[in-house]
C-alpha positions as CSV (number, residue, x, y, z in Angstrom):
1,X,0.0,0.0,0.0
2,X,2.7,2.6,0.7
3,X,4.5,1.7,-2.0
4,X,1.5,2.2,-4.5
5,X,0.9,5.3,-2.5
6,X,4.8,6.9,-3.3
7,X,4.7,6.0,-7.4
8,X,2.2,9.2,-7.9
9,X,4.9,11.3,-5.6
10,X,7.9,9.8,-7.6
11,X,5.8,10.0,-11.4
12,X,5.6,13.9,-10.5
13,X,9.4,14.5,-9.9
14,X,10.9,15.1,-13.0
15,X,14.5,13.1,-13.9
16,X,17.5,15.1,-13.9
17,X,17.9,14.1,-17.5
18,X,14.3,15.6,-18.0
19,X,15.1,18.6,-16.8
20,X,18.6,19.2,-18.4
21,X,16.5,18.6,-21.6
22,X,14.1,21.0,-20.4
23,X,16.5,23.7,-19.8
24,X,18.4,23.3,-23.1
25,X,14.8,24.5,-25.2
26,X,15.0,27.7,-22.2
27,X,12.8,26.0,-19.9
28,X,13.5,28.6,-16.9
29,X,11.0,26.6,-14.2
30,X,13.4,23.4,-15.2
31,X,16.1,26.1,-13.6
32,X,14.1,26.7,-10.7
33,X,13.7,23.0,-10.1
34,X,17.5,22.3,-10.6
35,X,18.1,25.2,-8.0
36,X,15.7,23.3,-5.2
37,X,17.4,19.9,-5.8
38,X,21.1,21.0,-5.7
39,X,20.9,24.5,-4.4
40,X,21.9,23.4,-0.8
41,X,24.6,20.8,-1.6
42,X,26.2,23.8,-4.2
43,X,26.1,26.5,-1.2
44,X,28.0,23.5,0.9
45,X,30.4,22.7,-1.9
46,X,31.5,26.6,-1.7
47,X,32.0,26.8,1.7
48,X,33.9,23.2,1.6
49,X,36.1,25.1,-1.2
50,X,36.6,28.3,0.0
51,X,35.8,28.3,4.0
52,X,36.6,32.1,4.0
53,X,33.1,32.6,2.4
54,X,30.7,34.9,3.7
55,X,26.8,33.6,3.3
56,X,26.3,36.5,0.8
57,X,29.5,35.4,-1.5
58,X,28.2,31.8,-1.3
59,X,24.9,32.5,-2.3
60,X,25.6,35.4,-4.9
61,X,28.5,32.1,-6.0
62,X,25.4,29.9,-6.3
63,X,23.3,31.8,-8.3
64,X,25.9,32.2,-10.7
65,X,26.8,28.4,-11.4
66,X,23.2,27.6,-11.8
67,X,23.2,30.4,-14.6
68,X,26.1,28.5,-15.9
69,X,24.4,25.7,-15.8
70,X,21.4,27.3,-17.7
71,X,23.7,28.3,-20.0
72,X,25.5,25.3,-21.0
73,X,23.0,23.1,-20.7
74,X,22.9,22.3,-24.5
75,X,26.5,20.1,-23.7
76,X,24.8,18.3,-20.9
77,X,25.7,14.5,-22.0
78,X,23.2,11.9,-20.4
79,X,25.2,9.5,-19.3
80,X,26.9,12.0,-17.1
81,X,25.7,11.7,-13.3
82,X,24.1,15.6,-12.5
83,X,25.5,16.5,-9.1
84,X,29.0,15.6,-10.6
85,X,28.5,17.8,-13.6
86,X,27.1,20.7,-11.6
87,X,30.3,20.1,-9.1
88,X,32.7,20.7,-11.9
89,X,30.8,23.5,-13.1
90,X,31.2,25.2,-9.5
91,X,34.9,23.7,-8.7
92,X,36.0,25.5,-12.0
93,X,33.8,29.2,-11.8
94,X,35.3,29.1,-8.2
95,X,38.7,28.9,-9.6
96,X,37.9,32.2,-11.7
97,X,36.2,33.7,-9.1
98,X,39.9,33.3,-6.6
99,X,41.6,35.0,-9.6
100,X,39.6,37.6,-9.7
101,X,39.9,38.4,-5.6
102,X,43.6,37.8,-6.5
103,X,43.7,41.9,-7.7
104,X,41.4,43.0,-5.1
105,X,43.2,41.5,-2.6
106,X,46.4,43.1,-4.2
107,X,44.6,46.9,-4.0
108,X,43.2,46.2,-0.2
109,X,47.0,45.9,1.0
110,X,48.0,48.6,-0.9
111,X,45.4,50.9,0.7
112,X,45.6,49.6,4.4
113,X,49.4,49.7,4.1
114,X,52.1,47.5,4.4
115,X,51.5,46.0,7.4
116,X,48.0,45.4,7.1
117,X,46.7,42.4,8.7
118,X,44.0,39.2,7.4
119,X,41.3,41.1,9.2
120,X,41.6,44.2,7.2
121,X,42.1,42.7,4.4
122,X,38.7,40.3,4.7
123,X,37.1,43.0,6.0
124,X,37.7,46.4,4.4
125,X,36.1,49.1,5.4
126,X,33.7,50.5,2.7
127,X,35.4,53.8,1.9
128,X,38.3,51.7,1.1
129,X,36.3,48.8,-0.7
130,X,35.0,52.2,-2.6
131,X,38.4,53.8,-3.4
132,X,40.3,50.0,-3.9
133,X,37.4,50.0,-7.0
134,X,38.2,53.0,-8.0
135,X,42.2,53.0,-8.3
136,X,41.6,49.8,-9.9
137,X,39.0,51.3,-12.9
138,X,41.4,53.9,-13.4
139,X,44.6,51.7,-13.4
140,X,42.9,49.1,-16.1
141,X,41.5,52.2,-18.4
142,X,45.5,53.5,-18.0
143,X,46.6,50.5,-19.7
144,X,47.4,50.3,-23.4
145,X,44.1,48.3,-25.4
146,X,46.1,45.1,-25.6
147,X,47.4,44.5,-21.9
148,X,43.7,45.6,-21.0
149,X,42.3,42.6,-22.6
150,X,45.0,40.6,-21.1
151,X,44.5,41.3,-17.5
152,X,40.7,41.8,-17.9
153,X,40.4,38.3,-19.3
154,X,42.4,36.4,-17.0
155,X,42.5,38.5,-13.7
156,X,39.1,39.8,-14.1
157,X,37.4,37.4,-15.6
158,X,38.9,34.2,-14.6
159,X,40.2,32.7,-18.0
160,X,43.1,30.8,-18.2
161,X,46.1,32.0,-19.8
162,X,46.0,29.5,-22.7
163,X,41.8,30.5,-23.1
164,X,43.0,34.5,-23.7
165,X,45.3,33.4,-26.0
166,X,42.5,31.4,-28.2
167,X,40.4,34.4,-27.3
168,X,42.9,36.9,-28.8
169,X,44.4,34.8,-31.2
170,X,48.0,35.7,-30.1
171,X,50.5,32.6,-28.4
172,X,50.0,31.7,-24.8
173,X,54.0,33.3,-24.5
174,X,52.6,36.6,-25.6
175,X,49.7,36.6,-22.9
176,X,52.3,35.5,-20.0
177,X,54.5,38.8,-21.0
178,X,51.9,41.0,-21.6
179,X,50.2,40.0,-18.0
180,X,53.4,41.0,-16.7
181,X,53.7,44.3,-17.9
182,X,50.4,45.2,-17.4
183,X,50.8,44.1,-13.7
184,X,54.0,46.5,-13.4
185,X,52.5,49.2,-15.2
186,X,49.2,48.9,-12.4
187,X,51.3,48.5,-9.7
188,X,53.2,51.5,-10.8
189,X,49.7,53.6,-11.1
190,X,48.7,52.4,-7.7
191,X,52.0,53.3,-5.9
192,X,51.8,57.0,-7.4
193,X,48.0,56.7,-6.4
194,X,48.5,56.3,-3.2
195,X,47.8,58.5,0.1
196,X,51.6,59.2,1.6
């Protein structure tokens, strides 16, 4: 009897596979389902990751894998289990994520000084959060056309040396040494930019 009683439950729970297919043809309440299911274990993963998290990061985090996951849903192959697909998917826009902290990090020394300790840096005060974003907009617009798409592209948004090099169709060698001049000439901006 119970078990006749759960088949209506479980008929009205669509597969994963379902709704991966669902999603592909811009199904956005597939989405909404997907988010229920693995929402929780996704918010965990993060925090597993990246302990330093703050519930806001790991949410806003979430949010953004399962719009990754809206967006390459197309490539979903069936055979693949779900929750391992959706881990890679937030292993790997975690990874981008850290490299783009990596320069915000950079700026928050900079601005509470030499000495400045983990707690300042993990928690910045907002005028400094305000002016760290600031020095930084101005430092990137400073640079030439072609290191700017070089250290927005990897730093900023999290590709891989060997992806900005497909992306700009110049040699991975070529991205390495423009990274590196950009970085001197932004470190050079922000040292004159700074209070004495």
């Amino acid at each position: 009897m119970t078990g006749h009683a759960s088949n209506p439950v479980n008929m009205r729970q669509p597969s994963d596979t379902s709704l991966m297919g669902a999603l592909a043809t811009g199904d956005s309440q597939a989405l909404g389902t997907l988010y229920l299911r693995y929402g929780r274990m996704v918010r965990s993963l993060m925090f597993r990751l990246e302990p330093g998290l703050s519930v806001e990061q790991s949410d806003d985090l979430s949010q953004e894998i399962f719009l990754i996951v809206l967006e390459t849903a197309g490539r979903y192959v069936e055979q693949d289990r779900l929750q391992a697909w959706i881990c890679g998917i937030a292993a790997r826009h975690l990874k981008g994520w850290r490299r783009k902290h990596w320069l915000r990090k950079k700026l928050l020394r900079i601005y509470g000084g030499e000495g400045a300790g983990v707690s300042q840096m993990t928690s910045p005060q907002p005028d400094q959060q305000a002016a760290a974003r600031q020095a930084l907009g101005v430092a990137i617009q400073a640079l030439s056309p072609a290191f700017r798409d070089v250290i927005v592209l990897h730093q900023i948004e999290g590709l891989s040396a060997s992806e900005v090099a497909a992306a700009l169709n110049i040699s991975t060698n070529t991205v390495w040494t423009r990274l590196h001049r950009a970085r001197q000439q932004m470190r050079a901006a922000l040292d004159a930019g700074e209070p004495s």
